[in-house]
N, C-alpha and C positions, 0 to 999 in steps of 0.2 A: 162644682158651680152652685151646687141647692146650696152648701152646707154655709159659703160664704154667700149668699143672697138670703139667708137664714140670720146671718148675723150683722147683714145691712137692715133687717127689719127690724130686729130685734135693740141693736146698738143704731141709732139715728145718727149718732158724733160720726157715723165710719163713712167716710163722701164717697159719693159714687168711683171719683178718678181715683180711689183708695182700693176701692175695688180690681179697677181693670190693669190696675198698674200690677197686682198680684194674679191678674189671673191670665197676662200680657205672654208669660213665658212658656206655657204649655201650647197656649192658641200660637203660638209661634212655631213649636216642634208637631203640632198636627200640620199646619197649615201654612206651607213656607211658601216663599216664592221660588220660581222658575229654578233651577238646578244652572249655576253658573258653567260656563263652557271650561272655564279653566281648573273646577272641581273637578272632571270628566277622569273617573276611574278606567285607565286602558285594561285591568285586569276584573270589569265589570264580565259578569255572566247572563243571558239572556233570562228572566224573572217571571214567577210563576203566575204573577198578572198579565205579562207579555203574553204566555204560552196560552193562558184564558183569553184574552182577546184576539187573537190569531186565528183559534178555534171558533170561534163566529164567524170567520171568514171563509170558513170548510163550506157551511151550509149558504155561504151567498154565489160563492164560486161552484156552488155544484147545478144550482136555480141557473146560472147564467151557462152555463153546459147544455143543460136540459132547454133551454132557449133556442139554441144555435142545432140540438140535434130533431125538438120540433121543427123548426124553420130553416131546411137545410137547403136553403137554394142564395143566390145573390144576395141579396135584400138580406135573410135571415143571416149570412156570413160577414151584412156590411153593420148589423145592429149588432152581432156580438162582437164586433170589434170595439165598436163604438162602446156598449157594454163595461166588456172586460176591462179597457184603458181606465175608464173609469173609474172602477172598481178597483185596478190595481193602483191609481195615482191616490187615493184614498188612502188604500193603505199601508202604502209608500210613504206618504204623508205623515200620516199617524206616528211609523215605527222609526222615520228617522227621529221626530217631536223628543221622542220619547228616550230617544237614543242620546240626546246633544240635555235635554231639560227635566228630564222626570224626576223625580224623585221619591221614595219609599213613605210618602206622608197621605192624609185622608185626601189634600187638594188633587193629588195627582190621581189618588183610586176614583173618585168621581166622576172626573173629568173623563177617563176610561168609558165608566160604566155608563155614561151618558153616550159615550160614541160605540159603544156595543148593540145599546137598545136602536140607536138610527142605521147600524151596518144592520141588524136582525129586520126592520122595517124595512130596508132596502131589499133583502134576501125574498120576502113575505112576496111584495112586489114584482123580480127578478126575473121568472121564467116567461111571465107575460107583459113585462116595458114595455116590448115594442108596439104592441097591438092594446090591451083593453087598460093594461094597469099603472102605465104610464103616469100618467097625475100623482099617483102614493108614490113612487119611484121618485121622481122628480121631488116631491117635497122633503121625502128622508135624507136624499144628497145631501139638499140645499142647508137642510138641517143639520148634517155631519160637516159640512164644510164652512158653516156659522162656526161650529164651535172650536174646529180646528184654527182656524182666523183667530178667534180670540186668545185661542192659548202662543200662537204665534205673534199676536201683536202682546202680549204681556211680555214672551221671552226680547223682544225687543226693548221692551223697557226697560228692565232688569237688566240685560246685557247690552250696554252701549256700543261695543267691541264691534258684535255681529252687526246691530242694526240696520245697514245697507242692506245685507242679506236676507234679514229674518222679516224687515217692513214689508217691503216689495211682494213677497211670498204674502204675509198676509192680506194683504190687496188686493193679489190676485187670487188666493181663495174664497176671499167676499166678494168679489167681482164675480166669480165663477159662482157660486151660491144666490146671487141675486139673476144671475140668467136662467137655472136649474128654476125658480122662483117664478119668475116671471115665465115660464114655459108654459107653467101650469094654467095659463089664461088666452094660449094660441090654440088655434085648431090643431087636432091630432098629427095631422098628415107634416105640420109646420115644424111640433114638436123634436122630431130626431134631429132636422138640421141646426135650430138653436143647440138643443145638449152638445153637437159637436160644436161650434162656436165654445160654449163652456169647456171642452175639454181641451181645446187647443188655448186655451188661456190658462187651464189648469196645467198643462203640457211643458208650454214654449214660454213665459214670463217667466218664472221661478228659473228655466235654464239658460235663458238669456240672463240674467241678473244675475248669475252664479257666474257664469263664462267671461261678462264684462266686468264685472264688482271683484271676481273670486284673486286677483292679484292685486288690487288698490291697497297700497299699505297704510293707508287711513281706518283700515276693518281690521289692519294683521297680516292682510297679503297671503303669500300662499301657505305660511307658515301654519295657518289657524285649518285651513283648505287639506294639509297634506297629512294630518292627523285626527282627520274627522270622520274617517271609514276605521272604524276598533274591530277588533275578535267579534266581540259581543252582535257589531252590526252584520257582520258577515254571517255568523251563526242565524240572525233573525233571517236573513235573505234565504240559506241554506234549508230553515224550518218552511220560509214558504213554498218553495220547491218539491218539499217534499208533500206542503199538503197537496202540491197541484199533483203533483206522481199520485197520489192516495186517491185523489178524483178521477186518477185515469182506472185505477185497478178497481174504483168502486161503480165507475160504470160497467168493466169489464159484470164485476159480477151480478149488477142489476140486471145487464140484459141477457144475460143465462139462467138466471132465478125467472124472469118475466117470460120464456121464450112458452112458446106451449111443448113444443115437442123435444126440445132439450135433446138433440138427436147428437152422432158422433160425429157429424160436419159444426154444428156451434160448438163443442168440448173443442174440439182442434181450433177453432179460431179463436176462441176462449185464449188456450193455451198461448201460442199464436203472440197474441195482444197483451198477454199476460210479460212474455219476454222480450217485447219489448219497452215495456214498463221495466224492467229488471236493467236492461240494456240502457235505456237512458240516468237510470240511477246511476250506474255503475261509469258512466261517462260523465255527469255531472260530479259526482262525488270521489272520484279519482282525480278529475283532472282539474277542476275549480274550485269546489266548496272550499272552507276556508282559508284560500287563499287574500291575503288582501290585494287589493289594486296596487299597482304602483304610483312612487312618490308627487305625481302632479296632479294638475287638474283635471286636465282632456282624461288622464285615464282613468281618474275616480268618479268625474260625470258620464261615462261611455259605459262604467263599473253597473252604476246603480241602472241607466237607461237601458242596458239590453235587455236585466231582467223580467222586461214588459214582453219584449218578442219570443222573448225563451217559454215564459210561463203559459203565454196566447197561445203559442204550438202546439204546447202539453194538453190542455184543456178541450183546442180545435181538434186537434186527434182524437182524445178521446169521446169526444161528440159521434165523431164517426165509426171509431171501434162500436161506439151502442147499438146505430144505427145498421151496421155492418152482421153483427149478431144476432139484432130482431128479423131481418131479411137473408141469413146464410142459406145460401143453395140457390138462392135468386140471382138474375145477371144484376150485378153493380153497377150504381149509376156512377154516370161522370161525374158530379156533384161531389157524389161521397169518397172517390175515390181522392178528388180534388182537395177536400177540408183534411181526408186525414194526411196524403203524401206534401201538401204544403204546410200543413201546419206543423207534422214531425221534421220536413227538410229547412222550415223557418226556424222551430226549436234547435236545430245540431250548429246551423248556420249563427245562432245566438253565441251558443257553447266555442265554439271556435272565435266568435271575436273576442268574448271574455275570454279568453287563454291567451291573447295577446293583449289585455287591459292589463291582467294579472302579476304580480311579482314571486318568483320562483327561483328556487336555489342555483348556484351558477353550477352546478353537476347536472342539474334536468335542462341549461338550459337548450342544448342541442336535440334532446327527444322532444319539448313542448315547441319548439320551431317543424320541427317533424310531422307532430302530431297536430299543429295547425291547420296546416297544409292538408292533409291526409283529413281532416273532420270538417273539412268545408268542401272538399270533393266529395265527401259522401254524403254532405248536407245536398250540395246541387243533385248528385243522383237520386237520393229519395226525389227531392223537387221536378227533376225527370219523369217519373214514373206517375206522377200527376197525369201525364200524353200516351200511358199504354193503355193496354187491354187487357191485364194481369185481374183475375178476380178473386176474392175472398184468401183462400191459403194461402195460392201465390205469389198476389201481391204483398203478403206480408212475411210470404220468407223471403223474397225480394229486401225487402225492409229489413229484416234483422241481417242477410247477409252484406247489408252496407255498415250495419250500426255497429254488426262485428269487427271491423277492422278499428275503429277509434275505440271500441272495448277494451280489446288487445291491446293496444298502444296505451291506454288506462292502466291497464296491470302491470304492462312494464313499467311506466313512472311508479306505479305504489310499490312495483317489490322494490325498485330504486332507494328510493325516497325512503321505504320502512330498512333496506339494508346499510344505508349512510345512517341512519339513529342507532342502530344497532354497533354498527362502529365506534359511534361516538359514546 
């Protein structure tokens, strides 16, 4: 750019539109528009900008833990709901954008790193939203869902196809950005119930307009709909999973470094907490990760939605596994018993509807009807044990002897499933 702005000064005959007309085709391969839907690589792989913005999300999602295991009563379990949805619709948001439009250019890396620095402001904010830091909380949202809005109303532009779909959503992400906004000018106390207004607009608009818009064959019908869940996306959902599992093992091991007396009853609950972390990976990732949804609608929106109640569980759990640690040898309160056995019996209960959202070889499909069944009984009994009196070890080999049976039933689909490749 110097060397031909060197030779517009130097040469006056060379017109400026002389200029841009040569320097039109570079600015073109930095800086493209929107990534068309019908370029959509199905053998795309999840990208190591993806994996760097993801990783921002470790340190907001672990603030928003430490929120709910400070303030572990009603109130503090009704703001990290409020919280996490949040948070996860964010970046929910973001990773499908990115999924349907990115592209490997400068517009796209910025556009990122601008929504890194507002998720790290939001993180900054996060353990104390509910109570003092609210106001910065609020304004980083309102600022990540400004810019999400715009990249979503440009992929409208660019792709005529979608537009019913992709307007709407940004609409209602500016709508949602402008009440996160305007929060910040209400009394404190007023504050959570607006955010909730915002989030059930961030929530319910974008799935109402998918559900009614998603078979209109003016946009493509279901045809555009039944091919919009890739490997690539499933892998991003699968990466987020496992940061929330990583959030559960990394409270585990805060609250055993923090304890003062680090005695042989926190090592056994340690341990304890530790396998069930192992236990839900091993049920997640046998029996759903990459699987795609099946061919419709209802089961590719039902796909992306439960991952909210699944991750919420993982995260509520381990709120309480911390909590549970910093107090072992003490009686347990109701409370804690309550966040961690509903949050893990809401997680398993997540896992079993996705295993009927899912699409699965016709040899497994008699064991995953099996194993349905069988991982929602054991979802309701952890949810059970919410109402006992079980404490600390107890109640959590309680927990693992329910998690054990849909484990099992995990291993047998994978020795299945890896002995039909092995055939083949």
């Amino acid at each position: 750019i110097l060397m031909y702005y060197g030779i517009l000064v130097v040469n006056k005959s060379l017109k400026r539109k002389h200029l841009m007309f040569i320097l039109r085709p570079p600015l073109r391969r930095w800086w493209r528009p929107p990534r068309s839907f019908s370029e959509h690589d199905e053998k795309r792989q999840v990208t190591w900008l993806e994996l760097f913005y993801d990783l921002v999300y470790v340190i907001l999602i672990a603030r928003v833990a430490s929120s709910l295991a400070v303030n572990l009563d009603f109130r503090g379990l009704a703001g990290f709901v409020l919280l996490f949805s949040i948070v996860w619709l964010c970046w929910a948001n973001g990773a499908i954008y990115y999924e349907l439009h990115g592209n490997r250019d400068l517009r796209t890396r910025i556009f990122i790193y601008l929504q890194m620095f507002t998720v790290a402001g939001m993180a900054v904010f996060a353990q104390t939203a509910l109570t003092t830091s609210s106001v910065g909380f609020a304004l980083f949202c309102a600022a990540f869902l400004v810019i999400l809005a715009f990249l979503w109303w440009g992929s409208a532009v660019y792709e005529p196809l979608l537009r019913g779909l992709t307007q709407p959503n940004a609409i209602a992400l500016l709508v949602a950005a402008s009440i996160f906004f305007v929060s910040i000018f209400l009394p404190a106390e007023q504050r959570l119930a607006v955010w909730a207004i915002g989030l059930a607009v961030m929530l319910f608009i974008p799935l109402i307009i998918l559900l009614v818009r998603g078979d209109d064959p003016r946009i493509g019908g279901p045809r555009i709909l039944i091919t919009r869940i890739s490997e690539s996306m499933a892998e991003r959902f699968a990466l987020l999973t496992i940061i929330v599992l990583g959030e559960f093992v990394g409270d585990i091991i805060i609250g055993v470094a923090d304890h003062q007396s680090q005695s042989w009853l926190v090592g056994v609950n340690a341990i304890l907490a530790m396998v069930i972390a192992i236990g839900f990976w091993l049920i997640y990732f046998d029996l759903v990760a990459m699987h795609l949804p099946r061919p419709w609608l209802e089961a590719q929106t039902a796909w992306i939605y439960l991952h909210l109640p699944m991750t919420m569980g993982f995260v509520a759990g381990a709120a309480a596994v911390l909590v549970m640690i910093e107090y072992a040898g003490e009686p347990l309160e109701r409370m804690v018993r309550l966040v961690l056995c509903g949050g893990l019996g809401l997680a398993l209960l997540a896992v079993a509807a996705l295993m009927i959202s899912i699409h699965v070889e016709l040899h497994l499909v008699r064991l995953y009807r099996r194993s349905e069944l069988v991982t929602a009984a054991c979802g309701l009994g952890i949810l059970g044990l919410s109402f006992s009196s079980l404490q600390d070890a107890r109640l959590m080999l309680a927990i693992i002897a329910l998690l054990s049976v849909p484990v099992l039933l995990g291993a047998r689909i994978w020795i299945a499933s890896r002995k039909k490749v092995e055939d083949i």
